[in-house]
GUROBA-512312 format. One record per residue (C-alpha): residue number from 0; x, y, z. Coordinates in steps of 0.1 Angstrom, whole numbers, plus 5000, padded with zeros to 4 digits. Layout:
// GUROBA-512312
PT   n   px   py   pz
PT NUM    X    Y    Z
...
//
This chain:
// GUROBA-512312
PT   n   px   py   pz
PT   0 8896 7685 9170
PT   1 8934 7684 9176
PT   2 8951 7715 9192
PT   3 8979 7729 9179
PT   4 9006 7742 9199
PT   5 9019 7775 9182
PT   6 9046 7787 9203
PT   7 9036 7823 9207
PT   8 9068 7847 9203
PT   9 9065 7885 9198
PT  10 9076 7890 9161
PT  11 9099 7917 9171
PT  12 9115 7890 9192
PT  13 9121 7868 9158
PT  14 9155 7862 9141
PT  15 9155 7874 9102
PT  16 9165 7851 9078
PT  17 9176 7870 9045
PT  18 9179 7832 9027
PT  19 9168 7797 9025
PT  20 9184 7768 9013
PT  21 9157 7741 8991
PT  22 9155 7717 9023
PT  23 9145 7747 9046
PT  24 9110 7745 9060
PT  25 9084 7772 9064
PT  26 9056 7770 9086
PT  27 9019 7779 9066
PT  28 8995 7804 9092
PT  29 8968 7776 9082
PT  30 8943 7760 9111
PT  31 8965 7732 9114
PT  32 8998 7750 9109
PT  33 9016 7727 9081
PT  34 9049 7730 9067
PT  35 9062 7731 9034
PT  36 9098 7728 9018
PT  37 9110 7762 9005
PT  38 9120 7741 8972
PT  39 9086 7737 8966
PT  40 9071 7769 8974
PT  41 9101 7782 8948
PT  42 9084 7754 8924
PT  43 9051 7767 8931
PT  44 9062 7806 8922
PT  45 9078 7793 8887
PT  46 9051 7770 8876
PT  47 9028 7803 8879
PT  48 9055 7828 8862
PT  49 9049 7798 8837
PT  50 9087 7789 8840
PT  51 9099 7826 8841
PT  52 9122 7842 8873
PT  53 9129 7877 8879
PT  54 9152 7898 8887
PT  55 9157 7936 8892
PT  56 9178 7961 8901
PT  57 9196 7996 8899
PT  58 9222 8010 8883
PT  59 9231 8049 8886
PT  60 9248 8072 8853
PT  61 9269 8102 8858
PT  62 9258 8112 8818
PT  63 9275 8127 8795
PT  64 9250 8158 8784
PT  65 9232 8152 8753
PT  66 9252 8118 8749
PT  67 9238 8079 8754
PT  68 9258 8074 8781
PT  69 9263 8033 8796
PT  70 9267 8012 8824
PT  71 9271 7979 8823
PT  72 9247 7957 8846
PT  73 9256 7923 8857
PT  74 9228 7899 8868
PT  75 9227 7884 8906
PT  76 9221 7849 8893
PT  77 9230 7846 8856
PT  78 9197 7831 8838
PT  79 9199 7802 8821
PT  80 9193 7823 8781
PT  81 9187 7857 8768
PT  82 9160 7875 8791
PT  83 9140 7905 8786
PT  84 9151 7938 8799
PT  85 9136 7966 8803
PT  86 9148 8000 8821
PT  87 9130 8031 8834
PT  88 9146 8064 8848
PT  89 9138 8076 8885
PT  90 9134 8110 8879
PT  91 9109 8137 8879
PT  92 9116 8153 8844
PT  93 9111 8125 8815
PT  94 9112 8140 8781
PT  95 9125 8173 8794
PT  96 9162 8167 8804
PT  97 9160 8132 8803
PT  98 9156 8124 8770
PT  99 9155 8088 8768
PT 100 9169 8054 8784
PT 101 9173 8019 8768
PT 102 9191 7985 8770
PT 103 9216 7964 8748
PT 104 9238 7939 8745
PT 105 9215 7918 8769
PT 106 9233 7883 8775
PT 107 9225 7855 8801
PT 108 9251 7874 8824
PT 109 9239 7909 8819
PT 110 9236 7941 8796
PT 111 9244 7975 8790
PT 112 9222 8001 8804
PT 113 9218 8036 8784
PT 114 9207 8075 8794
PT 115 9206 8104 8775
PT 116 9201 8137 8791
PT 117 9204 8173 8784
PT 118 9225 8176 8816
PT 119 9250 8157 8838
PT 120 9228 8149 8869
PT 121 9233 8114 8882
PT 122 9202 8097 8877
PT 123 9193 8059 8887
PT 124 9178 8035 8865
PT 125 9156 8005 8876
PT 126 9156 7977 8856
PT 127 9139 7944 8855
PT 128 9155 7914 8837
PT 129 9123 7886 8829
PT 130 9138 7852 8816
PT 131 9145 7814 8822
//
């Protein structure tokens, strides 16, 4: 049996990477410690959303009481057509003084996000956007 040589740093001790480009390698926690390309492993993901990414987000409304009030969202990464959107409050009182939330005008680049309360209390929406 071969031995594998795992260098054996402290994780606190690690450097965060917050991206990778499609030739970057990542090391697999398997008995013989493999690598594989990130490009695949994002290849991998996709073929399982069968074709679809994600994306999601928050946007937060100052309403205007009693009034669908909008904010326009604009995607990180445009998709490549018309995605599905959909948008919940965060809030503790659904149906009560908020009184409903939607989306339109959903495009490639973005949409328009909507709240209706009985009151003016900022409220965040999350939203997740479910295309190709």
């Amino acid at each position: 049996m071969n031995a594998v040589n795992t260098p054996t740093i402290p994780e606190g001790d690690l450097e965060e990477v917050t991206a990778l480009a499609d030739d970057d390698y990542i090391r697999t926690m398997s008995k013989d410690s493999e690598k594989i390309k990130w490009s695949v492993i994002k290849e991998l993901i996709k073929d399982e959303l069968g074709g679809f990414t994600i994306q999601g987000g928050r946007v937060s409304i100052v309403p205007v009481a009693n009034k669908p009030t909008m904010a326009h969202v604009d995607f990180p990464k445009p998709f490549k057509s018309q995605p599905y959107v959909a948008v919940t409050p965060v809030t503790s009182v659904p149906g009560t003084n908020v009184l409903g939330v939607g989306a339109s005008n959903n495009t490639k680049d973005g949409f328009d996000a909507y709240i209706t309360r009985t009151n003016t209390t900022e409220t965040i929406l999350a939203w997740i956007a479910i295309g190709t």
